[in-house]
N, C-alpha and C positions, 0 to 999 in steps of 0.2 A: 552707306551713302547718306549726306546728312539730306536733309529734306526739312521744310517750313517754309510759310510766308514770312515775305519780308517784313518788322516790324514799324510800328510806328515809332517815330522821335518823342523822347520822354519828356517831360514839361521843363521847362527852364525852372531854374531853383537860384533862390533867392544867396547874398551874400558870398563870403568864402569860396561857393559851390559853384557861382553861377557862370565862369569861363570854363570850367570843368562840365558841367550840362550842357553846351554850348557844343565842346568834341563830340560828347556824345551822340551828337548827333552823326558825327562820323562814322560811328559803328554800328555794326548789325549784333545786337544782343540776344544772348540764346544760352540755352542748358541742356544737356542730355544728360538721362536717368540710367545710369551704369551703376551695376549689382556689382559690389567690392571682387567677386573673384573675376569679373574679366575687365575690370581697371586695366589694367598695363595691357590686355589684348587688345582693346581698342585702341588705348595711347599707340600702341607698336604701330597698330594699322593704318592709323589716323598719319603719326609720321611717316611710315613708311611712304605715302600715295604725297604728301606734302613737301616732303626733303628736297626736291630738285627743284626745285622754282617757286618755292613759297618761303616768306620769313615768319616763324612760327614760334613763341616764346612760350614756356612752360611752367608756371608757378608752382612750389609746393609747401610744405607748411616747417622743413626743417631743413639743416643743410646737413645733414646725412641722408636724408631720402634725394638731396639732389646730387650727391656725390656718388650712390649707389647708381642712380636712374642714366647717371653721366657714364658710367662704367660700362653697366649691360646694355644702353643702347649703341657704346660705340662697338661693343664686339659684336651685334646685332647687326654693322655696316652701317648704322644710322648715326654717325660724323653729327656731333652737337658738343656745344662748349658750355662751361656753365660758368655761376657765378652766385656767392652768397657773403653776410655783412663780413664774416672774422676772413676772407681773404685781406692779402695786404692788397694798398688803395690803388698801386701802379698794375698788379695784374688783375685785378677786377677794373680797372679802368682803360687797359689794350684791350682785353676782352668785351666787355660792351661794345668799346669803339670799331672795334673789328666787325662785331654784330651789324654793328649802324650800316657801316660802310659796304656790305656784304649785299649782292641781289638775290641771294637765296641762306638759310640755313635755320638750323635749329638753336636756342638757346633754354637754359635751364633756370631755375632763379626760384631764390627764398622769398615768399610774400613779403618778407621784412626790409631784403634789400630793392624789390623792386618800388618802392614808394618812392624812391627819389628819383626815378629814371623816367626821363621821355622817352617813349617809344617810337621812332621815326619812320614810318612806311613799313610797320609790320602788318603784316596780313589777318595773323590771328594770335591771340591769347588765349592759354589753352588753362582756364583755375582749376588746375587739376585735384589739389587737394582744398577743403575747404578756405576760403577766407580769413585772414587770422582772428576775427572778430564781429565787429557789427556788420550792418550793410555800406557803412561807407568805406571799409575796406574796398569794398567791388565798386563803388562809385568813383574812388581813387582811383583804381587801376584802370577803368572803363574809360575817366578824363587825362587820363595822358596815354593815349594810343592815338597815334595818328594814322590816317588810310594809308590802304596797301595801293599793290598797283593796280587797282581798277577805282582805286578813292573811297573803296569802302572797307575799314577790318571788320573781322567780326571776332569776337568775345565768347571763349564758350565754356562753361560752366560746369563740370561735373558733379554730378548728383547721387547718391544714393538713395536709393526708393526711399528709406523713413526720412530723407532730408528735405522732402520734396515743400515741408514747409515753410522753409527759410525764403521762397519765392511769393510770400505774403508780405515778409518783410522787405524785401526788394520793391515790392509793388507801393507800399507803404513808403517807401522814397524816391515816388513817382519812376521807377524802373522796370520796365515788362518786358520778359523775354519770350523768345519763342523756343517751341522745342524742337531738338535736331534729331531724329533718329537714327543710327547705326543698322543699316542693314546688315544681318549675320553673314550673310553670304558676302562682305567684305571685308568680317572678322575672320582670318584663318585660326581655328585652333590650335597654335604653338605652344599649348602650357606643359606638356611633355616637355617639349626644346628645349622649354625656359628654366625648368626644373632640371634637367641635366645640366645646360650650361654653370647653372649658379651654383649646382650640388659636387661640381665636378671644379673650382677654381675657388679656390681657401679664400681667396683675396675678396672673390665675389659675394663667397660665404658669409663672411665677417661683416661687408658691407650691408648686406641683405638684411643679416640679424641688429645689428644698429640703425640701419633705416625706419625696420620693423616697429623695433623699441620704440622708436623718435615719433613714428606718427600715432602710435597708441597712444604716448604722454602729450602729444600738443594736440589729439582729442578732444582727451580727459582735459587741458587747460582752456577749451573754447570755453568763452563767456556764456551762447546760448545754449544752454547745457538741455534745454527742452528740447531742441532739434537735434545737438551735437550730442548724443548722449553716447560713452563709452562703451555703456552694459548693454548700449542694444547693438553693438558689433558682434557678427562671426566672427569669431577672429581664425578660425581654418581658413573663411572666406578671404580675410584681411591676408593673413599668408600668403595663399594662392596670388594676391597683387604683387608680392615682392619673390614670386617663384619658388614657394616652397611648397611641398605637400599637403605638410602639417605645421603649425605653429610650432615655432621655435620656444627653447624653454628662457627664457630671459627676465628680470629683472625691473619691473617695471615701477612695483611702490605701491600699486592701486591698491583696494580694498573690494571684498566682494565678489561676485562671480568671475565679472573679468582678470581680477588678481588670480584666482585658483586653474583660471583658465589656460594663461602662460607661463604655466610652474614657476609660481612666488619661491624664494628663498627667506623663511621667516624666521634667520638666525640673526642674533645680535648686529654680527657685520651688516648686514643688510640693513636693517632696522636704523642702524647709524649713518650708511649711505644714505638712505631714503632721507634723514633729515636735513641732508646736506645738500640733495638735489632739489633745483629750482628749473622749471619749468615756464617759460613765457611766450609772448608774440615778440617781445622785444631781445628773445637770447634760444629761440630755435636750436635743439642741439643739431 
């Protein structure tokens, strides 16, 4: 159960920003500090109690963690649609609009593609995976949501304890959130579940382990590499969010503990992939 005072409206900001500061006054800004292995038990829960009568959209930093996330939540029952930039432009544009026009549902989305998109009478933004960059990534997203139905959305922020930083720099451009708490007792423990569903369907499997890959490398690609920092991931902990046990062995390119972590392949082939592979905010795999 999320819980906070309501916060104050952030200060009007000068130039480019200042219609964008202006919505924000619309929303109720806020973070909750979620330890990487019960990521998706909260997500699950948080949709689950919101699916029927809330419009709820979902950011994340790749579009393989949103094609995975699209997969197990709809065998989950939790019906959401998604949408990321390398769809073609005709069904990421019914899809949105379907969104828009919809009094209730879930949607999924790459930080990348959701920059162009007004939000129209969504309830809540859920930045589940970090921001693809600075703070005005989130001042972005923050100035195009419009209120739900009671006039106010609110915004909410996922954190991991060492990230709890990046809420200096938020505050630094004039943005103060408040924090939401998850009470446990509205988290059910389904990582058992989740772990058989994904270990038990190839299709899920494959997805899961590409997901995986995807949000290690667009990590390892954030700019604030002081907050964002790769080497200080579990990456067991990281697994257990995409429903596996144990870290999958994959491919990732890094250097270092977290490289030996997800069983590097450090044969030639590899070593020639790695040179080829590019990593960005503006090309999310």
């Amino acid at each position: 159960m999320e819980t906070g005072q309501q916060m104050q409206d952030p200060a009007e900001q000068a130039g480019d920003e200042e219609q964008e500061t202006r919505r924000q006054n619309n929303a109720e800004l806020g973070y909750s500090v979620v330890p990487s292995e019960k990521r998706f038990l909260v997500l699950h829960a948080f949709l689950k109690r919101k699916q029927s009568s809330k419009k709820v959209m979902v950011l994340f930093s790749s579009r393989s963690s949103v094609k995975f996330h699209a997969l197990l939540l709809n065998c989950l029952e939790i019906e959401c649609a998604h949408i990321h930039e390398k769809q073609e432009q005709l069904n990421r544009t019914a899809t949105f609009s379907g969104f828009c026009t919809a009094e209730k549902g879930v949607l999924l989305c790459t930080n990348v593609a959701a920059r162009g998109l007004d939000l129209p009478h969504v309830d809540y933004i859920v930045q589940y995976d970090p921001p693809a960059d600075e703070p005005e990534d989130y001042i972005h997203h923050v100035g195009r949501t419009a209120p739900g139905d009671k006039g106010r959305a609110t915004v909410l922020l996922f954190l991991l304890p060492q990230e709890l930083e990046f809420l200096i720099f938020l505050r630094a451009a004039n943005i103060d959130l408040t924090e939401h708490e998850f009470n446990n007792k509205d988290v059910p423990n389904l990582q058992a579940q989740f772990e058989k569903i994904v270990g038990e369907n190839y299709f899920l499997q494959q997805s899961a382990q590409q997901a995986y890959r995807s949000y290690i490398l667009a990590y390892n690609s954030h700019s604030m590499k002081d907050i964002f920092n790769v080497h200080g991931l579990n990456l067991k902990d990281v697994a257990a969010s995409f429903s596996f046990r144990n870290p999958p062995k994959v491919d990732v390119g890094l250097v270092g503990r977290a490289l030996r972590k997800v069983g590097y392949n450090r044969s030639a082939d590899s070593r020639e992939r790695r040179k080829r592979r590019c990593i960005s905010a503006a090309n999310p795999l």
